[in-house]
N, C-alpha and C positions, 0 to 999 in steps of 0.2 A: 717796383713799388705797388701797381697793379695788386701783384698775387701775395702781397702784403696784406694788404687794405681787404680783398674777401677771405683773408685767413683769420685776420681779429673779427671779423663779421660772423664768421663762422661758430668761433668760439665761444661768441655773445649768442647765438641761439642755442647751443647747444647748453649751455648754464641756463638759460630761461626755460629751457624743458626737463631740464635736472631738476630746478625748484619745483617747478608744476606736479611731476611724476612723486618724488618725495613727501610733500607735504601731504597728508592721510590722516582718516580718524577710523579710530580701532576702541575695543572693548575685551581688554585682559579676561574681565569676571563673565564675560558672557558665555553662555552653554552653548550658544549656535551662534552665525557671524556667517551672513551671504551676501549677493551683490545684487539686485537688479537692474540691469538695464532700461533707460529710454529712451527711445532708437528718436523719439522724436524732437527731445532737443541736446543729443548727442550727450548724455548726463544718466549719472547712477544715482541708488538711493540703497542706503546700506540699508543691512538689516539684521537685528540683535534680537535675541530670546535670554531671557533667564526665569530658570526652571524652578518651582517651587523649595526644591531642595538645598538649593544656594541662598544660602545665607547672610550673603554678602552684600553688602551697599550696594544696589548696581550703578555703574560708572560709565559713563564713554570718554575717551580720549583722543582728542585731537597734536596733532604734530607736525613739526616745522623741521626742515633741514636746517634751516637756518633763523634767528629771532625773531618773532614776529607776534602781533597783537591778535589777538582771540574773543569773535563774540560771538554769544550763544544765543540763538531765541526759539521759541516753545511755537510750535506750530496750533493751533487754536480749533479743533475737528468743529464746533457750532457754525461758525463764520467762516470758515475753511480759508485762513489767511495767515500769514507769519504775523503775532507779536510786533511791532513797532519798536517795541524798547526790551535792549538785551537783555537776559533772566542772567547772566553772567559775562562779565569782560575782564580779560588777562592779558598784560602789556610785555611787550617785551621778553616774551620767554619759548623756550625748545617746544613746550608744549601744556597742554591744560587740559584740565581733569573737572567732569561735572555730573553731580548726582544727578540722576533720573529716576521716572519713572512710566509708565505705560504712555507711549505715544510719538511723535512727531519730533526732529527736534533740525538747528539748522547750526552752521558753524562758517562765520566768514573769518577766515585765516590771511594775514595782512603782512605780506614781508616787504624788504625793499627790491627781491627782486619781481614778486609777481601776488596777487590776491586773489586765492581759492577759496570758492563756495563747495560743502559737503553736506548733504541732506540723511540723514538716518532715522530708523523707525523701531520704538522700544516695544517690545511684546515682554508683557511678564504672564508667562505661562505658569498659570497655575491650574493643573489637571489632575481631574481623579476620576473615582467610578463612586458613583452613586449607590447603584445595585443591578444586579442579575435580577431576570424574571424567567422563566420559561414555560412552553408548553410542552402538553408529554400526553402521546400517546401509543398506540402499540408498534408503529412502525419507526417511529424518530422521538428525540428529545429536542426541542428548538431551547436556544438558548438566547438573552439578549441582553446585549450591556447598556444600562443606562449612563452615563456620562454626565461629571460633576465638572462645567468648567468654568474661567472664567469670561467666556466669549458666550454671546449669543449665537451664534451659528455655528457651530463646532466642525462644519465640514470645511471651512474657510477662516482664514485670516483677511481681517479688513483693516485698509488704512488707506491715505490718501496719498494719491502722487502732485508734490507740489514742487520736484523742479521747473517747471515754469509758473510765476506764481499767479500768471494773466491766465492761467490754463489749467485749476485744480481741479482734477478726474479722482476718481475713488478707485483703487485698485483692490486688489485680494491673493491672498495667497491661497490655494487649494491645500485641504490638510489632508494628505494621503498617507492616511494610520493604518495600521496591521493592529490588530489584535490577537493573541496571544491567548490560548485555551489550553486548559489540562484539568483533568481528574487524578483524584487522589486514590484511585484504586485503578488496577487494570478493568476497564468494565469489558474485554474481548479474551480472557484469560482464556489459553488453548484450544480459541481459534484462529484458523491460518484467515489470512489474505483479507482481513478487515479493514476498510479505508481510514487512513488515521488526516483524510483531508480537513476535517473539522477542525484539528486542532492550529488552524490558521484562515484567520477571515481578515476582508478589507471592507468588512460595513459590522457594524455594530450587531449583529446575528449570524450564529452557526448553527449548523444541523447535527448531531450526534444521531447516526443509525444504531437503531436498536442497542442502544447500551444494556446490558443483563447482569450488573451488578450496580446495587446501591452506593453512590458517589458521590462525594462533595466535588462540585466544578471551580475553577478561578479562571479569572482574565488577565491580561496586563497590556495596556495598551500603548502601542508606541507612535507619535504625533511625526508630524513632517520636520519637526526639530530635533528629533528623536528623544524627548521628551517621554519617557518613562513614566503609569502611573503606579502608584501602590497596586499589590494584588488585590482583588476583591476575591471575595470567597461564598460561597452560595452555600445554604445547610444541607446536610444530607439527601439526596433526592432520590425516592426508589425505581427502583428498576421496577416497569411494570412488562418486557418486552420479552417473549419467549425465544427461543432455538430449540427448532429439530435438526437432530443428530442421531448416528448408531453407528456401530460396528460393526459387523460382516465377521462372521468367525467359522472358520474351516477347519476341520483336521488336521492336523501332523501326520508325521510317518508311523507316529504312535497311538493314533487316535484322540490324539488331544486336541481341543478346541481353539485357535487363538485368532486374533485378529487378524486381517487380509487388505490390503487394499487393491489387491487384483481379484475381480469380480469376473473372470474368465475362466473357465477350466472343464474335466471333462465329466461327463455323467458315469456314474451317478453322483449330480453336486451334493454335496453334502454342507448345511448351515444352521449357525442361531445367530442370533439377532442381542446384540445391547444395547438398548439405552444410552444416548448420553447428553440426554434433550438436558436445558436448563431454563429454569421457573415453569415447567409444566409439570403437572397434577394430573394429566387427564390424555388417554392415549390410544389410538386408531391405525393399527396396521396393516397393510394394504400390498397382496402380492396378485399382480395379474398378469394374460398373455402378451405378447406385443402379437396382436392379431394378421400386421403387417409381414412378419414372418412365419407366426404358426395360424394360418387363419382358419383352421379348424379346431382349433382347440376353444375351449370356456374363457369368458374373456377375464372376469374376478378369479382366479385360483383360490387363493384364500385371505381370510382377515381377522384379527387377534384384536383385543381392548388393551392385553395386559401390560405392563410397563417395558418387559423383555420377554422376546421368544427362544425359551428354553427348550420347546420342542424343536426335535431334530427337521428342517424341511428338505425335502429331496426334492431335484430336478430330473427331468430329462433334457436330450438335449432344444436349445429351443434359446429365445430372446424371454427374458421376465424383469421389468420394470419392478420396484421393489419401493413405497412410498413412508413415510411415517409422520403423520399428521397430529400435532400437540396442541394443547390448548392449557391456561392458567383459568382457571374456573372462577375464581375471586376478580381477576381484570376483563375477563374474557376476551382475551389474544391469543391471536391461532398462528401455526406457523408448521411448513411443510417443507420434508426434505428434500434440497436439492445440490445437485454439484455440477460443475462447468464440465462441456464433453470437449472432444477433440478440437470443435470448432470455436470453443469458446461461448458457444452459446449453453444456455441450463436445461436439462433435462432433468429427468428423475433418476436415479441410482438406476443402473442397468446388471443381474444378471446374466451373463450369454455361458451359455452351456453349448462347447463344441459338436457338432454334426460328427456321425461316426466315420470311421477314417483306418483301413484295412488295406494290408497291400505284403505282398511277400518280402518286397526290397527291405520289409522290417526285420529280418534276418540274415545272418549272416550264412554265405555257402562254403565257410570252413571252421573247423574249430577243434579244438588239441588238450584232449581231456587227459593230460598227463600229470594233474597232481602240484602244479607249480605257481597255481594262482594266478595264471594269466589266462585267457580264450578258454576256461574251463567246461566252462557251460555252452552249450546251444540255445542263447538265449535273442530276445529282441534288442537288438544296437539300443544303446542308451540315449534320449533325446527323439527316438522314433517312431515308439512306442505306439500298439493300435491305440485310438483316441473313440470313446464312450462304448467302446464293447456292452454287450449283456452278457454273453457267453462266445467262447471258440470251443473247436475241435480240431485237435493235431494229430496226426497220424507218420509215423518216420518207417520205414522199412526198406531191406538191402534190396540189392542187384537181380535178386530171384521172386523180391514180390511179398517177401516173407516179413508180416506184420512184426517190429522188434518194440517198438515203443508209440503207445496213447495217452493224451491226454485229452480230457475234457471238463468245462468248468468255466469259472471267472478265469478274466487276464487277469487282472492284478496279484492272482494266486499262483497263477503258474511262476513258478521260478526258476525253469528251463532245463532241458536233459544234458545227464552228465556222461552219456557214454555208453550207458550200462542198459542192458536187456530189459527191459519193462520199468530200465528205473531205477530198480534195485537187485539187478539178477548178476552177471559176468561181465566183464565186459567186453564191448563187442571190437573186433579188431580195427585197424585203419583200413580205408577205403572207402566208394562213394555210394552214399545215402540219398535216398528219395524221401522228400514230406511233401503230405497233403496237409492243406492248411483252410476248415471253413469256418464263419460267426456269424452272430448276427447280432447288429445293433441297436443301441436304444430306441435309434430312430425309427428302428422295425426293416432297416434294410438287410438286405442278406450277401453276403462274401462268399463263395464256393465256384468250382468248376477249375478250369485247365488253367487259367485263369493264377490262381493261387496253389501250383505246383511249384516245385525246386529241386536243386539239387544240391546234396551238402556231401563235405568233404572232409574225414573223419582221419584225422594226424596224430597220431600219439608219440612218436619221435622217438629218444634213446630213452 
């Protein structure tokens, strides 16, 4: 009988907290819908938004599991206290439905098996953008949103907490908006690695670096409700902001000029120079020593006005810093070239022109001048090549001493012996050859002695 008597007991609280848990007020039309807790008299206070774009009556709804009577009353912000006499009462029903608008509101829900209090808060968000303003000048474009809302403090939401209503405190909700930025033009059109961080801000101002094209801006701002405003759109604003740029152009294997991005190679470098600064008028080119390396040399080498260096410039070998300094003559904004080095930190364009670099193992000690298109030549292994020669002197002759073949000249000319007496005479039979091999460098160093001897070994086959 006992375990009777706590099993109906049982069942009677567990129905008493089915009604409790059930009974809720909700808002269909609302854009947003959260909960705040307060921890201090163990009690919530909903919380509703509707966004200017809804149309719609705004509503809240209160609900019963089971029938029960419904009253409403309007929370009062001057006097900070509930209404005495309910703004609506509904008897006997599942649930009730009541027009609102901005503010406070309370809802005692009355069944037979238990009677809930709910407390909610209407925000009618109505937001927009006033206008864009900005500053502009040669390094940044600042940009800033002015904000159209219907709240006084637009960082915050205010309203008051009145679950206890011997204890009304004013709470807020923090509005933690993004904003939303774009131009209608690319303003960084083909160049690399421009920060596109601007186009996301969490305070009413962004920075645009150097924009270089004339662009209308827009905002769009999004609220802690996620409340959406129209875009706003700014009128054309110019670019007043320079870039320096240029191109590095080298030879081909044909003597043609093209662009490079490896600033490395060996003497004699061979270069022109293009252009590809944007909004500058007005132009200063600047090649000098890195003194650190060649500290005997002049420290300015040389310096140009003109737009592009179509004269040809030669190196030796050596380090040479390479500058191109622009300016807009109508803003007067100056801007100099620069690119990120290995470290990551900026430096100035760097050409390095290889040190000279001679050595025998640049040849091979066999080779099979048979006509077949393979090892034909006696020439320098491919990849090995001496590196900034001025000039060499080769010398090959037999087993008795006897001069067969000379050359002297530029490397880059010789194009290696083929077998034959002087070049173009008989050819010489198989067996092994002796070269003498001397140069000297752009650097002014010199190659010769015992040093750069060998032995070659001459295979003609079937």
């Amino acid at each position: 009988m006992k375990k009777n008597i706590r099993y109906i007991l049982l069942i009677v609280l567990i129905s008493v907290t089915y009604y409790n848990v059930d009974a809720r007020i909700i808002s269909s039309g609302a854009n947003y819908s959260g909960v705040i807790h307060n921890p201090n008299v163990n009690d919530s206070t909903f919380i509703f938004a509707f966004f200017a774009s809804n149309t719609n009556q705004m509503t809240i709804t209160a609900k019963s599991v089971d029938t029960a009577d419904f009253k409403w009353y309007r929370f009062i912000n001057a006097s900070q206290t509930v209404e005495t006499t309910p703004v609506r009462t509904d008897e006997n029903l599942l649930e009730s439905v009541i027009p609102v608008s901005e503010g406070g509101y309370m809802v005692v829900i009355s069944s037979k098996a238990v009677t809930d209090t709910f407390r909610a808060w209407v925000f009618e968000d109505r937001m927009n953008i006033d206008s864009i303003s900005y500053i502009r000048n040669c390094d940044y474009l600042q940009l800033t949103v002015h904000p159209f809302a219907n709240r006084n403090n637009f960082s915050q939401y205010d309203y008051y907490d009145f679950c206890n209503l011997e204890q009304v405190f004013p709470r807020f909700i923090i509005n933690s908006f993004t904003i939303d930025w774009d131009a209608d033009e690319d303003i960084y059109a083909g160049l690399p690695n421009m920060s596109q961080a601007w186009k996301k801000s969490v305070s009413f101002r962004t920075t645009v670096p150097t924009p270089l094209k004339n662009a209308a801006y827009s905002a769009i701002i999004t609220n802690v409700f996620g409340n959406k405003s129209d875009e706003c759109k700014t009128k054309q604003i110019a670019a007043v902001s320079v870039y320096a740029a240029f191109d590095v152009l080298v030879p081909d294997e044909f003597g043609v000029f093209k662009s490079t991005t490896n600033f490395r190679g060996d003497a004699l470098w061979r270069m022109r120079l293009e252009n590809k600064s944007i909004n500058a008028d007005k132009f200063e080119w600047t090649g000098w020593n890195n003194q650190a390396v060649n500290f005997l040399q002049n420290d300015t080498l040389w310096t140009y006005n003109t737009e592009d260096i179509l004269d040809e410039i030669v190196y030796k070998p050596g380090v040479y810093p390479v500058k191109l300094s622009v300016e807009n003559t109508k803003t007067g904004c100056r801007h100099s070239t620069y690119s990120p080095n290995s470290e990551g930190k900026k430096s100035d364009i760097v050409i390095t022109v290889e040190n000279s670099a001679f050595s025998p193992e640049s040849l091979p000690n066999i080779f099979t001048p048979n006509g077949d298109g393979m090892n034909d030549f006696f020439v320098f292994v491919k990849g090995q090549e001496p590196k900034s020669m001025r000039s060499m002197e080769l010398k090959i002759v037999n087993r008795n001493g006897t001069l067969i073949y000379k050359y002297k000249g530029n490397v880059s000319d010789w194009k290696g012996w083929n077998g034959k007496i002087n070049g173009n005479g008989s050819e010489c039979s198989s067996g092994v050859y002796y070269y003498v091999i001397s140069g000297d460098g752009w650097d002014d160093k010199s190659y010769s002695g015992k040093n750069y001897t060998g032995v070659l070994h001459l295979f003609r086959g079937n």
